[in-house]
MMTF fields as JSON, N, C-alpha, C and O atoms, coordinates in Angstrom:
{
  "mmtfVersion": "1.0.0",
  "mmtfProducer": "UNKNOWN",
  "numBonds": 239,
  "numAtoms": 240,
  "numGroups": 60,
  "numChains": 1,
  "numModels": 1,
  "chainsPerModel": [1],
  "groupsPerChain": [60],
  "chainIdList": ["A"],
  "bondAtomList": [4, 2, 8, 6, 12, 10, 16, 14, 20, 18, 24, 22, 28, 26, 32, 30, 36, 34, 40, 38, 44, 42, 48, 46, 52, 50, 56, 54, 60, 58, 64, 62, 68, 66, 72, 70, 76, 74, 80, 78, 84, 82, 88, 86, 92, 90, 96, 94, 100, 98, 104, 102, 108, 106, 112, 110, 116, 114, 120, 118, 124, 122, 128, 126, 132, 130, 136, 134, 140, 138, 144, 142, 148, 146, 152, 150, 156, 154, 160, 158, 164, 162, 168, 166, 172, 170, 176, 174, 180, 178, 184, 182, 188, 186, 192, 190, 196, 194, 200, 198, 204, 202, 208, 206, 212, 210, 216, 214, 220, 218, 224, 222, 228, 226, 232, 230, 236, 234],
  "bondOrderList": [1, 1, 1, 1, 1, 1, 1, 1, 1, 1, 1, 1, 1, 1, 1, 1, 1, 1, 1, 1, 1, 1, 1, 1, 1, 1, 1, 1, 1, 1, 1, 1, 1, 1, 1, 1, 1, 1, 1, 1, 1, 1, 1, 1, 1, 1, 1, 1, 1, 1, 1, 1, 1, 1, 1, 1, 1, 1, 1],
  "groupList": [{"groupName": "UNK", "atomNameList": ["N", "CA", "C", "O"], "elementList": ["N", "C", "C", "O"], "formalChargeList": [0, 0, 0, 0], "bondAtomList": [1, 0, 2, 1, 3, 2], "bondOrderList": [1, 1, 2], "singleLetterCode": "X", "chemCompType": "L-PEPTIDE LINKING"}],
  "groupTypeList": [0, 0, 0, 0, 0, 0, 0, 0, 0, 0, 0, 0, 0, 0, 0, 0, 0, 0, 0, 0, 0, 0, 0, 0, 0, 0, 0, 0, 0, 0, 0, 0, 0, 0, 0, 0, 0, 0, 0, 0, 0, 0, 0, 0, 0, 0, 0, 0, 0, 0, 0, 0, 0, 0, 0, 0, 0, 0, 0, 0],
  "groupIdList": [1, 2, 3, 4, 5, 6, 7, 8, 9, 10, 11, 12, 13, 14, 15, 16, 17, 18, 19, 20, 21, 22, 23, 24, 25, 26, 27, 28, 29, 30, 31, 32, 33, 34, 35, 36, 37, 38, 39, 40, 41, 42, 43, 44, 45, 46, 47, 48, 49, 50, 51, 52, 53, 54, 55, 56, 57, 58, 59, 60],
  "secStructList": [7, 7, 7, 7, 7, 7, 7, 7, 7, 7, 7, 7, 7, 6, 6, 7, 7, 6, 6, 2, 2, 2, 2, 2, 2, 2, 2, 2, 2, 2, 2, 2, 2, 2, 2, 2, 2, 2, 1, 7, 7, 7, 7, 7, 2, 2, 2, 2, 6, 6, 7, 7, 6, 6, 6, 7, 7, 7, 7, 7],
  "xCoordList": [16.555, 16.547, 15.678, 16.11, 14.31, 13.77, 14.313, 14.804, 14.191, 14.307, 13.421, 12.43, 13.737, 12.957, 12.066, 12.75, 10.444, 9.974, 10.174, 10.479, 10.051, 10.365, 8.943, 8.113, 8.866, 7.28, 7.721, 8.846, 6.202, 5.843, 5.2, 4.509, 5.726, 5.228, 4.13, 4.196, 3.587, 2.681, 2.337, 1.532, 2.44, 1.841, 0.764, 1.081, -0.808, -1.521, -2.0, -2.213, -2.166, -2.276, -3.664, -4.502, -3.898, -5.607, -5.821, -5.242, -7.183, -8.441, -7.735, -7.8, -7.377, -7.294, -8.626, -9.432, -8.973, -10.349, -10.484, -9.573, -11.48, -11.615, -11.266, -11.015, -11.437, -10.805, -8.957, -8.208, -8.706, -7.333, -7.254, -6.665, -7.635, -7.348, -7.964, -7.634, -8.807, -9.244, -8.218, -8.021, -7.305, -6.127, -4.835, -4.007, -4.501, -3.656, -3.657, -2.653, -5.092, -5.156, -4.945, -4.205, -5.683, -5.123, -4.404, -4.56, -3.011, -2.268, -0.923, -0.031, -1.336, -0.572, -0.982, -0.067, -2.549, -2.782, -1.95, -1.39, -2.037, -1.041, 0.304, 0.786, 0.926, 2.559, 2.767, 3.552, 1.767, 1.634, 2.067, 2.967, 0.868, 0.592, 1.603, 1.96, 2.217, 3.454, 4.736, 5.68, 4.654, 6.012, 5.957, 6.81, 4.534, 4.625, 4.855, 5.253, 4.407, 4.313, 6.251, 6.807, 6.796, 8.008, 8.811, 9.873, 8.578, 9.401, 8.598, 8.85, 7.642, 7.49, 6.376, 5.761, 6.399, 4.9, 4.129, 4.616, 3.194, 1.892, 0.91, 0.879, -0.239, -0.826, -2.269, -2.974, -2.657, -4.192, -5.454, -5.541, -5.777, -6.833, -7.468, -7.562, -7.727, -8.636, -7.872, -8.322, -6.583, -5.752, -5.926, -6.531, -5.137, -5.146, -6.267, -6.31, -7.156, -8.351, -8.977, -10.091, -8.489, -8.598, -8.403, -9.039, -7.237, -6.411, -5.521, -4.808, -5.773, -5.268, -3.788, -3.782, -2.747, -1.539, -0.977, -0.238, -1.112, -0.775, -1.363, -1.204, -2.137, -2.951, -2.292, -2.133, -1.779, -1.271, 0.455, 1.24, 1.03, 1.91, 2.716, 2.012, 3.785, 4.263, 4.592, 4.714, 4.721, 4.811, 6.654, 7.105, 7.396, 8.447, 9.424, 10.651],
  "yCoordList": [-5.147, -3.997, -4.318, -5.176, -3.633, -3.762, -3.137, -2.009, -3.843, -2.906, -2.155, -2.271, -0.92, -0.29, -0.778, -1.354, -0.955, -0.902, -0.179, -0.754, 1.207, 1.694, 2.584, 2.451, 3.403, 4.818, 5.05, 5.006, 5.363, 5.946, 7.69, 8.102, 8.274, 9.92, 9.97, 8.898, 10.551, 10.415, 11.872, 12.114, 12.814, 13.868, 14.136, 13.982, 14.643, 14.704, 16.218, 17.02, 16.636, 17.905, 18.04, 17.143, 19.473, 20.457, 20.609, 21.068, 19.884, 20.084, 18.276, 18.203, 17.529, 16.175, 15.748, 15.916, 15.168, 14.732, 13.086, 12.277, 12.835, 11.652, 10.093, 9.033, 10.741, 9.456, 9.523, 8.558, 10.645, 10.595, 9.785, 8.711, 10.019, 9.814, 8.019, 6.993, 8.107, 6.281, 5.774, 4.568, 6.514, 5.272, 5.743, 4.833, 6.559, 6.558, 5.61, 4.933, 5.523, 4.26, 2.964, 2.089, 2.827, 1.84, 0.875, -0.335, 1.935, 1.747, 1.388, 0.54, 2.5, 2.276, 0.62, -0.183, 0.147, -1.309, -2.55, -3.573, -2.228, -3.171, -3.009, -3.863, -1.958, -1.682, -2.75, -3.687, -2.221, -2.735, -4.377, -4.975, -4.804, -6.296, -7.12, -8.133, -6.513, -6.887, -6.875, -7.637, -5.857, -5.702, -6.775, -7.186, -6.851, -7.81, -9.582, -10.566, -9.258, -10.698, -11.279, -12.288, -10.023, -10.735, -10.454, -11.076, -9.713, -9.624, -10.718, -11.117, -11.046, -11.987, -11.839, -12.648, -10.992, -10.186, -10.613, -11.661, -10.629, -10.28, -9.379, -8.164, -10.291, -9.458, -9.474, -10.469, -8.58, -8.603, -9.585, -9.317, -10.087, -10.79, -9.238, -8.923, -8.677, -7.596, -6.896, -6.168, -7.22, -6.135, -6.917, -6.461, -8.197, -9.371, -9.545, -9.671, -9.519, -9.806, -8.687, -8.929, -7.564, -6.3, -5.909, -5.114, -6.775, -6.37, -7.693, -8.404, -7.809, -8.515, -8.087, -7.328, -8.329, -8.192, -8.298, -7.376, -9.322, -9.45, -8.991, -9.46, -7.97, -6.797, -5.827, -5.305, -5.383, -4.123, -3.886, -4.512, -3.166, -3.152, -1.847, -0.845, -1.61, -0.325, 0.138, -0.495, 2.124, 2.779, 2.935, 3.252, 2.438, 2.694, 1.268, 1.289],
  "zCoordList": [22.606, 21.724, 20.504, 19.734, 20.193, 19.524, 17.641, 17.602, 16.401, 15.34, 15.377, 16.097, 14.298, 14.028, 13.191, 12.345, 12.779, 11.556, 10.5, 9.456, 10.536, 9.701, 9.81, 10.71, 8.826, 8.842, 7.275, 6.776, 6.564, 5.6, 5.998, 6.93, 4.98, 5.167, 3.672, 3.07, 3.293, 2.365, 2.063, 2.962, 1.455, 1.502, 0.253, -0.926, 0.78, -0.039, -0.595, 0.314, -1.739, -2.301, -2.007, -2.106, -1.56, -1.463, -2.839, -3.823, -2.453, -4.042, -4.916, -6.143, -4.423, -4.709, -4.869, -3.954, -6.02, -6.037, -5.581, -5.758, -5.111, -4.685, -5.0, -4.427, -6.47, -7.815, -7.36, -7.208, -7.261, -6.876, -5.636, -5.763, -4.689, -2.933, -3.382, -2.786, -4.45, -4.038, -4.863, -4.714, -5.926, -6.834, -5.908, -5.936, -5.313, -4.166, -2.876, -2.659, -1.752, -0.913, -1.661, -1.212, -2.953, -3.759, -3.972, -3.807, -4.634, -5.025, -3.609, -3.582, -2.545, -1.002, -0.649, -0.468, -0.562, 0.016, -1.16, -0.766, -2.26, -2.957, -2.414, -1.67, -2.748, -2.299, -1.035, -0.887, -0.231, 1.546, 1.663, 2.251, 0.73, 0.576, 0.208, 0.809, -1.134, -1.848, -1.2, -1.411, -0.33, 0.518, 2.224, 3.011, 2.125, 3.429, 3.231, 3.856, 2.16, 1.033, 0.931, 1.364, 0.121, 0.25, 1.546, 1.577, 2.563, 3.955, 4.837, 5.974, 4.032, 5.516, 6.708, 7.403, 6.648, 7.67, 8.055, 8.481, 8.267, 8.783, 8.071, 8.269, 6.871, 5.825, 6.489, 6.314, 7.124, 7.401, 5.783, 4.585, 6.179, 4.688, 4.213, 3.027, 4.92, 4.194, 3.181, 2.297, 3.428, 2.613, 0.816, -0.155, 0.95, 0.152, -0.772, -1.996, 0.134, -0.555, -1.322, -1.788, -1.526, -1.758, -3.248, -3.941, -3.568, -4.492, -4.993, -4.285, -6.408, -7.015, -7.4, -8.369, -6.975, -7.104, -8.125, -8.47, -8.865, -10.385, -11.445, -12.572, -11.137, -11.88, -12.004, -13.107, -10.95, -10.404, -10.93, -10.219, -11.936, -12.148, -11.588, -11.716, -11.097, -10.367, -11.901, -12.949, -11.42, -12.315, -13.021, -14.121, -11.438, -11.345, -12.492, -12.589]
}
């Protein structure tokens, strides 16, 4: 019996300008990184190498 992973839903608003859609993928490849980082995962390098993590502070 396999777990589930789990799924992200994301919904993006019409007339989003591009500056938006590029600090949104962004901000998703940090989250990604950070969350594979402490579960343990499997982090593709491209992601990592992408984004400085300790730059990036959540809003929350």
């Amino acid at each position: 019996n396999e777990q589930h992973g789990g799924y992200l839903n994301m919904a993006c608003g019409v007339g989003m300008s591009e500056d938006e859609l590029d600090e949104l993928f962004s901000r998703l490849a940090t989250e990604y990184a950070r969350f594979t980082r402490k579960n343990g995962f499997f982090m593709p390098e491209e992601i990592s190498r992408r984004n400085d993590l300790d730059d990036y502070e959540s809003d929350e």
